[in-house]
C-alpha positions in Angstrom: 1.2 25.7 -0.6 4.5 24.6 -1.6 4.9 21.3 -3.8 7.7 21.7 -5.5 9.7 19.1 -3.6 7.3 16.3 -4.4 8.5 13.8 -6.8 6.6 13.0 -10.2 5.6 9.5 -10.8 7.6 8.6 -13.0 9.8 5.4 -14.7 13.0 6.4 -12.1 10.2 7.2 -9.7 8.3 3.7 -9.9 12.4 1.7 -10.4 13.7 3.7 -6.8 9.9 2.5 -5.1 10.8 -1.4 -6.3 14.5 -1.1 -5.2 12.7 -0.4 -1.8 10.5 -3.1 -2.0 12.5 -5.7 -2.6 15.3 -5.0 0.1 12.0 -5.4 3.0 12.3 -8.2 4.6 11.8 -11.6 2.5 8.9 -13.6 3.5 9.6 -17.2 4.8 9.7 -19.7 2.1 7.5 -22.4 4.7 5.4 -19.6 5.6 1.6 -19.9 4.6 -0.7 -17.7 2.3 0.4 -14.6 2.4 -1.4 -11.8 4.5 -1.9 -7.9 3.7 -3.8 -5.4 5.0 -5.3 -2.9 2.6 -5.8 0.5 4.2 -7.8 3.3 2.3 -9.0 7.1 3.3 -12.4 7.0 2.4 -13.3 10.5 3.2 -14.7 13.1 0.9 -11.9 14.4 -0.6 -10.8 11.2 -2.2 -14.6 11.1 -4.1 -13.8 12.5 -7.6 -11.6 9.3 -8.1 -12.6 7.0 -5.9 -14.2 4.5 -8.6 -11.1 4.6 -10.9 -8.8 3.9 -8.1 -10.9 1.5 -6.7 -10.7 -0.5 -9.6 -6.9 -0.3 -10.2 -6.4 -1.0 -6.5 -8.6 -4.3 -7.0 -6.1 -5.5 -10.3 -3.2 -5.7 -8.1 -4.3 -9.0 -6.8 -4.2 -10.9 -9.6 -0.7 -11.3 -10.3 -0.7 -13.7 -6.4 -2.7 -16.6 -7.7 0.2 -18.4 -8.8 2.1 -17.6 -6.0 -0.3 -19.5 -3.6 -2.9 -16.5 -3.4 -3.0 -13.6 -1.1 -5.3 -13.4 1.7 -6.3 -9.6 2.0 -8.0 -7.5 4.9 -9.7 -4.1 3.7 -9.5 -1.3 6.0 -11.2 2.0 5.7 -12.0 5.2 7.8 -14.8 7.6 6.8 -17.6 10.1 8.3 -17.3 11.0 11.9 -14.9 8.5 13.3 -16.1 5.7 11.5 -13.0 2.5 10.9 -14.2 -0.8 9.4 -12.3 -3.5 8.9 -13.8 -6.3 6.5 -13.1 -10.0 7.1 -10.0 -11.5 5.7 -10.7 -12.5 1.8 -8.4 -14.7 -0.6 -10.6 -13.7 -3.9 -10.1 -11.1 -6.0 -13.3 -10.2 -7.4 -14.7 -10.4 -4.0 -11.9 -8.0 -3.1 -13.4 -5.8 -5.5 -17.0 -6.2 -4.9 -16.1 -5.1 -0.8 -13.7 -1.8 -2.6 -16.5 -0.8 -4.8 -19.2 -1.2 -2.4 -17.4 1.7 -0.2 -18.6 5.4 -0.3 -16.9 7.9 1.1 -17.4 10.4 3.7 -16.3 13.6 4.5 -14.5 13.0 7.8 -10.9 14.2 9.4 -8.0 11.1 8.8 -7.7 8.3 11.1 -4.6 6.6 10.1 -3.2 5.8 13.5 -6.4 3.5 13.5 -5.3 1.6 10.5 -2.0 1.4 12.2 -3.0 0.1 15.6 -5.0 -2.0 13.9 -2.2 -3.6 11.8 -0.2 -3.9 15.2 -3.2 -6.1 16.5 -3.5 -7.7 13.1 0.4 -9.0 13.3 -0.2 -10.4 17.2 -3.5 -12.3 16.2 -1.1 -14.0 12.9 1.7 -12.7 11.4 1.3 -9.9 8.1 3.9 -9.6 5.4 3.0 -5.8 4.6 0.2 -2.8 5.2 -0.6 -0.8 2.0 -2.0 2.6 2.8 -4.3 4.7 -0.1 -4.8 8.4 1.3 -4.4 12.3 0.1 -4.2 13.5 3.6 -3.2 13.1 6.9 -4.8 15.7 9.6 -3.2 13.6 12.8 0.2 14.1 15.4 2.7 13.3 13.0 5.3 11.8 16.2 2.5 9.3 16.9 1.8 8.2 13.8 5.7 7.8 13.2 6.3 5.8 16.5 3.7 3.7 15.2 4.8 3.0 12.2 8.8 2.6 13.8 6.7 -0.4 15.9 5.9 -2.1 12.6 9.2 -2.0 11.4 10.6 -3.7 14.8 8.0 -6.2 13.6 8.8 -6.5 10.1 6.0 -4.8 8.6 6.4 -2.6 6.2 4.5 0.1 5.0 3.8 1.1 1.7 2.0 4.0 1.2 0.5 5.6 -1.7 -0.3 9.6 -1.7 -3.2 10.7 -4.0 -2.6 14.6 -4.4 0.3 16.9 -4.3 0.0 18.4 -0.5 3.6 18.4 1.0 3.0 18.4 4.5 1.0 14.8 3.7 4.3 13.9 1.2 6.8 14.3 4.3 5.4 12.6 6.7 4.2 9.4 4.6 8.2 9.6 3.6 8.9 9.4 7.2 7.0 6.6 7.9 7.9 4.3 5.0 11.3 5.1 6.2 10.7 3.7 9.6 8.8 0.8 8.9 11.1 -0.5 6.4 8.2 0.0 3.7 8.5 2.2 0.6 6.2 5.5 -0.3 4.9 7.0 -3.5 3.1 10.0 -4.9 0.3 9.1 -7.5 -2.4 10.9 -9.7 -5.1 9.6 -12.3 -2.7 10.0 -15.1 0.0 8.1 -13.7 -2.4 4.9 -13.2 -0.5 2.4 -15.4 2.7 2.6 -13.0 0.0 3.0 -9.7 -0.9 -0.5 -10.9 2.7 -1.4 -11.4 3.5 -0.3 -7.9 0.6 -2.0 -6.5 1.1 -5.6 -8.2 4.8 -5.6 -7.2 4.3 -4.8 -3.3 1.1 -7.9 -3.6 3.6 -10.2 -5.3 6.3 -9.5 -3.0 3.6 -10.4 0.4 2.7 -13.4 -1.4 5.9 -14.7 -2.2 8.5 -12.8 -1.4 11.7 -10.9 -3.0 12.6 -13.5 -5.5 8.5 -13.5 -6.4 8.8 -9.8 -7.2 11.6 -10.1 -9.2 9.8 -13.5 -11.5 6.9 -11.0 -11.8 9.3 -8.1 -13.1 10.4 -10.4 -15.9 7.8 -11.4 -16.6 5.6 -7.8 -16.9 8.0 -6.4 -19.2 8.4 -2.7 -20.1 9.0 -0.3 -17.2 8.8 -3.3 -14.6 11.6 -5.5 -16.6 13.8 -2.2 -16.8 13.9 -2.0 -13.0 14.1 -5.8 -12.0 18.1 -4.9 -13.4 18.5 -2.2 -10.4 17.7 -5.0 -7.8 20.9 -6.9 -7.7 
């Protein structure tokens, strides 16, 4: 398999993903709590680092409490055609609890689910953003771009994270950040301190918006205060 076009995570990497970020859509000032759903491939593949990520993908809520709080929806596919979603939840240990509780499954990717989904999600009460967690994607690719297109009309973005190095799975969550108006990057184990970068940022910016992300940029330091000058 070829990977050599897929990027590295990496400080230019994690600056060009929050230049994306924060030219999505900014979320009404009057709006209320801000709503996310948080999408994650729970099949078998993801197992070997499913409790590390688990736990850096329950930290990225932390940074919203300030900003009114964050009301989150988990979403997971696993086994043979299995998709939960959990009830909406504004608490970020609970968060946790509901990620950790999860087991994975071997199964083949159901990502259009999580996308229809989303699209229901949006009619029932507006989302600011859909994160996506996954290492695969074994579905039509024109399908699950036209869906993701329909989220952009609605603006919600995608942001989607790719666990691995497979380049088929790199182009096509490329395409559909594109289309959404969301952002995409690659991630590994080693790379966790800018995962959790990149995670915070895209959970400030649903909970307050663009001029939220770039407070929280300022206010992280290090690699997050070097890119908050690339926004302007």
């Amino acid at each position: 398999m070829n990977d050599k076009k897929i990027p590295e995570v990496t400080s230019q990497g994690v600056s060009q993903f929050l230049s994306k970020v924060a030219k999505t859509p900014v979320k009404n000032a009057s709006a209320k709590q801000g709503r996310l759903i948080f999408a994650m491939d729970a099949t078998a593949s993801r197992e070997p680092t499913w409790a590390h990520a688990c736990h850096l993908q329950g930290e990225m809520f932390t940074e919203t409490d300030t900003l009114g709080g964050l009301s989150v929806q988990l979403c997971y596919y696993r086994g043979f055609a299995k998709f939960h979603a959990n009830p909406w939840c504004d608490n970020a240990s609970a968060l946790l609890g509901q990620m950790s509780a999860v087991r994975c499954l071997g199964g083949h990717t159901q990502i259009s689910r999580v996308l229809g989904h989303a699209l229901s999600a949006h009619e029932q009460s507006n989302i600011q953003a859909v994160v996506f967690v996954g290492d695969a994607m074994e579905e039509n690719p024109d399908a699950l771009c036209q869906l993701a297109g329909k989220l952009g009309l609605l603006n919600v973005p995608l942001f989607l994270f790719q666990e691995g190095r497979d380049s088929q799975t790199h182009s096509i969550f490329s395409q559909m950040a594109q289309l959404s108006g969301g952002a995409y990057a690659p991630f590994d184990i080693n790379s966790a301190h800018e995962l959790k970068q990149l995670l915070s940022a895209v959970a400030v910016f649903a909970a307050g918006g663009r001029q939220a992300l770039e407070d929280y940029s300022q206010r992280s330091g290090g690699t997050t205060e070097r890119l908050t000058r690339q926004l302007e």
